[in-house]
C-alpha positions in Angstrom: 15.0 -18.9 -6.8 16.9 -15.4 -4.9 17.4 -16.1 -1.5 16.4 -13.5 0.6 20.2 -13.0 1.6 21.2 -12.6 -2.3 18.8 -10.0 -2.6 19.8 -8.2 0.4 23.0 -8.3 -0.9 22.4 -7.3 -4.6 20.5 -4.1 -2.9 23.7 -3.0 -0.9 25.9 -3.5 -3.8 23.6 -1.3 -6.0 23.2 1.4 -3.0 27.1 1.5 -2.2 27.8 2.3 -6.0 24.9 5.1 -5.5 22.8 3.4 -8.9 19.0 4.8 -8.8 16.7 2.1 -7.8 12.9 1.6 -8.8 12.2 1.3 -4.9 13.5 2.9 -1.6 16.2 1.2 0.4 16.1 1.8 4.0 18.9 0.7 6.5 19.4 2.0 10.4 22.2 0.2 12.3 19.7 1.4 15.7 15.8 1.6 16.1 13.8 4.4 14.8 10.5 5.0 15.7 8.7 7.4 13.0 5.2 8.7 14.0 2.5 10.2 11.4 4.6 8.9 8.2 2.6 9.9 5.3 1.6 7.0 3.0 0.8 9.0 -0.2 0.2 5.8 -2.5 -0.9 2.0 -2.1 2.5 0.9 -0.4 4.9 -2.1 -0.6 7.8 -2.3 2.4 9.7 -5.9 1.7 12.0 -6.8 4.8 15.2 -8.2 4.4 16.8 -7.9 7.7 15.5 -7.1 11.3 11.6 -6.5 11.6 9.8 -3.4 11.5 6.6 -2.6 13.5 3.5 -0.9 12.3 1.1 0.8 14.6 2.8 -1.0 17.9 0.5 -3.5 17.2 1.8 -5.7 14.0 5.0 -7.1 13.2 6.8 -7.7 9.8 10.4 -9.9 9.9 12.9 -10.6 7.9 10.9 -12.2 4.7 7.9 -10.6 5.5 5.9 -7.8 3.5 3.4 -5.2 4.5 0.9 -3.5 2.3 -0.5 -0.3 3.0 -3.7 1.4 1.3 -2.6 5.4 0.2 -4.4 8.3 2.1 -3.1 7.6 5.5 -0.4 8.3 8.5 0.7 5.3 10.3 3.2 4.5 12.8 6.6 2.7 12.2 9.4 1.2 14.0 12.4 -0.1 12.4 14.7 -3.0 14.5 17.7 -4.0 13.6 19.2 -7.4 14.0 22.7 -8.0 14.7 23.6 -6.4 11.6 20.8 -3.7 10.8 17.8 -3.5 9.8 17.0 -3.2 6.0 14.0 -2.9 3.9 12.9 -1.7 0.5 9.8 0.4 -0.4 8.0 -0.1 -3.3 5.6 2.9 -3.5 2.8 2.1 -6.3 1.9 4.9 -8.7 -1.6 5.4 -10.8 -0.1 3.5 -14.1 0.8 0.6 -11.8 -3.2 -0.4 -12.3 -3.7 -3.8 -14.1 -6.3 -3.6 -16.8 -8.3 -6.1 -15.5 -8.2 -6.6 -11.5 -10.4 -9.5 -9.7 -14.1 -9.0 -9.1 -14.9 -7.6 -5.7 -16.8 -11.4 -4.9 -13.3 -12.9 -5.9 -11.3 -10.2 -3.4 -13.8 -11.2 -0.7 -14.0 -15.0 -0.9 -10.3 -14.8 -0.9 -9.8 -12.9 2.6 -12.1 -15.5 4.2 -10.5 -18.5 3.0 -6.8 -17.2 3.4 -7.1 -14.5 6.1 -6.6 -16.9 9.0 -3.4 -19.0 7.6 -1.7 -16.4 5.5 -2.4 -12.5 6.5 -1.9 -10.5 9.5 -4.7 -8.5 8.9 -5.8 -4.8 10.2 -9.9 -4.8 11.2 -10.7 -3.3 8.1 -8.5 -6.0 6.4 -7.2 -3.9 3.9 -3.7 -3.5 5.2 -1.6 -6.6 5.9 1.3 -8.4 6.9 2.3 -11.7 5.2 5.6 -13.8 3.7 7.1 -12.3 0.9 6.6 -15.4 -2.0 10.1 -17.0 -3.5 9.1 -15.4 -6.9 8.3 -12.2 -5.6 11.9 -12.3 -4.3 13.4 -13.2 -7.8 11.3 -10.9 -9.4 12.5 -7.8 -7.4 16.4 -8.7 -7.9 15.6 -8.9 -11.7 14.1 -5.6 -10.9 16.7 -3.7 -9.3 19.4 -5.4 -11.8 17.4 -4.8 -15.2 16.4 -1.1 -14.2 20.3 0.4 -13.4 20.2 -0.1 -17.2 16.8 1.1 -18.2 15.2 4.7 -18.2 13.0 5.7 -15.2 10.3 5.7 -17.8 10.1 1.9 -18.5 10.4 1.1 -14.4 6.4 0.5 -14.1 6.2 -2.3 -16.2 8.4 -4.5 -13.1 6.2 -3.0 -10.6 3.4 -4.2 -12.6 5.0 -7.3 -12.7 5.1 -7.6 -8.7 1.8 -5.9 -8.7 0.4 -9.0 -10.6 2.5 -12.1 -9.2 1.0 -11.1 -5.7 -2.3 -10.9 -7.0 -1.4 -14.2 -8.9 -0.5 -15.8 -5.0 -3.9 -14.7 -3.8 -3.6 -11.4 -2.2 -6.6 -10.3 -4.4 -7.7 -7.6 -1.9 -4.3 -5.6 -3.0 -6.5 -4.6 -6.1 -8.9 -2.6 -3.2 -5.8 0.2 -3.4 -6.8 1.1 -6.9 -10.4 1.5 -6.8 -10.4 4.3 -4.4 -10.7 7.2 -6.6 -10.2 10.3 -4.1 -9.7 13.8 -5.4 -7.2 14.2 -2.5 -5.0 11.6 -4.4 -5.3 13.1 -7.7 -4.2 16.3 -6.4 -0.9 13.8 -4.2 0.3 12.7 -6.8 0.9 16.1 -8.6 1.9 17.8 -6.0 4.3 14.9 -5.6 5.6 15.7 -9.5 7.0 19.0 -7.8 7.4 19.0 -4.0 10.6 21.7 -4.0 7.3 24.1 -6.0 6.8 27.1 -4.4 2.8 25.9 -4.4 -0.3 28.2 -4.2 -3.6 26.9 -4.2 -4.4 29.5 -7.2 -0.8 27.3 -9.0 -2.8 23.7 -8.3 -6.5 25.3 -9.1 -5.0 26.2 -12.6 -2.9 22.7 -13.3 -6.9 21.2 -12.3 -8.8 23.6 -14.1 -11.2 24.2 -11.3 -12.0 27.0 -9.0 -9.8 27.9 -5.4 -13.5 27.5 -3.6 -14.3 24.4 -5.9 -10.5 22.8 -4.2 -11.3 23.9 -1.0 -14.8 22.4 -0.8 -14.0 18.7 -2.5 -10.9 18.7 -0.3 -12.8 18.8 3.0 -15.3 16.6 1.8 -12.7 14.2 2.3 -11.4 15.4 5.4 -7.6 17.2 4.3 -7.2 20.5 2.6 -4.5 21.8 0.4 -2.2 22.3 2.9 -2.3 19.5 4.9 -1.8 17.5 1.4 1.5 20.0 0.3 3.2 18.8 4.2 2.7 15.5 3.9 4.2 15.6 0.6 7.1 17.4 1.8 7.7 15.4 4.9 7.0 11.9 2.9 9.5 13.0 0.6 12.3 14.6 3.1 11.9 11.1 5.3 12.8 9.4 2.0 15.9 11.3 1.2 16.7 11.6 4.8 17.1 7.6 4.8 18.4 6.6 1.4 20.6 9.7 0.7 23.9 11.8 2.2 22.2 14.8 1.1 23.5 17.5 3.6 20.1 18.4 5.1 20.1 22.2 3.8 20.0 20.7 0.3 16.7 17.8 1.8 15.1 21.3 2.6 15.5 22.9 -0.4 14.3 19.7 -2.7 11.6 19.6 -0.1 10.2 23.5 -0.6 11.6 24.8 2.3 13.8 27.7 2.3 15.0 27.2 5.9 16.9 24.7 6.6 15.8 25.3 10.4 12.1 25.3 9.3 12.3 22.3 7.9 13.8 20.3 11.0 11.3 22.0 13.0 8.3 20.3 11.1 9.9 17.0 10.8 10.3 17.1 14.5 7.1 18.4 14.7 5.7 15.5 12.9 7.8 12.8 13.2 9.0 13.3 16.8 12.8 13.2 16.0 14.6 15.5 14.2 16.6 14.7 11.0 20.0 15.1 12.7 18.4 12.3 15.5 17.1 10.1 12.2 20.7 10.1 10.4 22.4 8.8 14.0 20.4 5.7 13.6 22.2 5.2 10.3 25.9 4.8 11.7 27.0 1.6 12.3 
């Protein structure tokens, strides 16, 4: 069985040669504290080294996982050991669902039983905290090793594979993130296909085939609207390259939609409370 040490190090090998990875690698050599960080999708953050904090109310260590349900801004530290802290991201997509999840009677017997011993549970006991399993650790260095010589088309079937051996180790209730059939995540995920669009709502109307009133009004029946779905987009995805790229952060802008580089610090600070000059400090070691 992979250590958690071997995989940290088979992750830094692959980031140091600069190989695209089926997840997100984030490092800091100093704390960050991110507020309002988008979670666009059902969520996986594995640490390897140092903890990281959710809401200032949980914590994950080294070995740990959280889950996160899609559709919400959460709060997150990152703490680095001695070394730094390290963690990969493994953000699921809408092809990750398995054809046949567990019954809802199944999901539910399962939190009671389990909750107590094995999850660090939020009250709605959806999101979670818990060890990440020895072949869950295996199974994502066979991930990152077999995908620097695959195409980017054939990476879902290992997140599949991790989607099903935790639902295999009785974390049934990850299934939940998948029968929440929003229109505000339909309209995510292809806004995420194209963040650096110049988008209009008339653009995303015609992609849906529905009316600009017709957006507006199932939008605020679930609480967001266009815009506020095109920012978080952005931001989600200029945090991302912010922490696992050199990108100069004129060129984050751009692949984010924003013209200005100026602009762009502005709403990260805005958001996050740091700006992206303050975020790439707490990557030096």
């Amino acid at each position: 069985m992979t250590t958690l040490q071997s995989l940290a190090d088979c992750v830094s090998h692959y980031t140091e040669q600069q190989q695209p990875l089926p997840f997100s690698v984030f490092r800091c050599y100093q704390p960050q504290q991110l507020h309002q960080v988008p979670i666009l999708s059902p969520t996986f953050i594995f640490v390897l080294r140092g903890q990281k904090q959710l809401n200032n109310r949980q914590t994950a260590n080294a070995g740990d996982f959280i889950f996160l349900h899609g559709g919400k801004n959460v709060m997150l530290s990152n703490i680095p050991d001695q070394q730094q802290y390290l963690a990969l991201v493994l953000e699921l997509q809408p092809q990750d669902k398995l054809a046949a999840p567990p019954s809802r009677s199944e999901i539910n017997s399962t939190f009671v039983t389990e909750s107590v011993t094995r999850y660090s549970a939020d009250q709605s006991g959806h999101d979670f905290i818990a060890v990440i399993p020895d072949i869950v650790l295996t199974s994502l260095q066979q991930m990152a090793d077999w995908s620097v010589q695959v195409d980017h088309s054939q990476w879902y079937i290992r997140r599949r594979e991790i989607l099903q051996l935790l639902l295999d180790e009785g974390y049934h209730q990850i299934s939940q993130a998948f029968s929440n059939d929003l229109f505000s995540t339909k309209v995510t995920h292809l806004l995420q296909q194209q963040p650096q669009k110049n988008w209009s709502q008339a653009d995303l109307c015609q992609q849906l085939a529905i009316s600009e009133a017709t957006l507006r009004r199932r939008l605020l029946a679930e609480n967001t609207s266009f815009r506020e779905l095109l920012e978080s987009v952005r931001m989600s995805v200029g945090l991302d390259l912010l922490q696992t790229t050199q990108l100069p952060i004129n060129l984050v802008a751009e692949r984010c939609g924003y013209l200005s580089a100026s602009r762009f610090a502005e709403r990260f600070k805005q958001r996050f409370r740091l700006t992206p000059s303050q975020l790439r400090k707490t990557q030096s070691a």
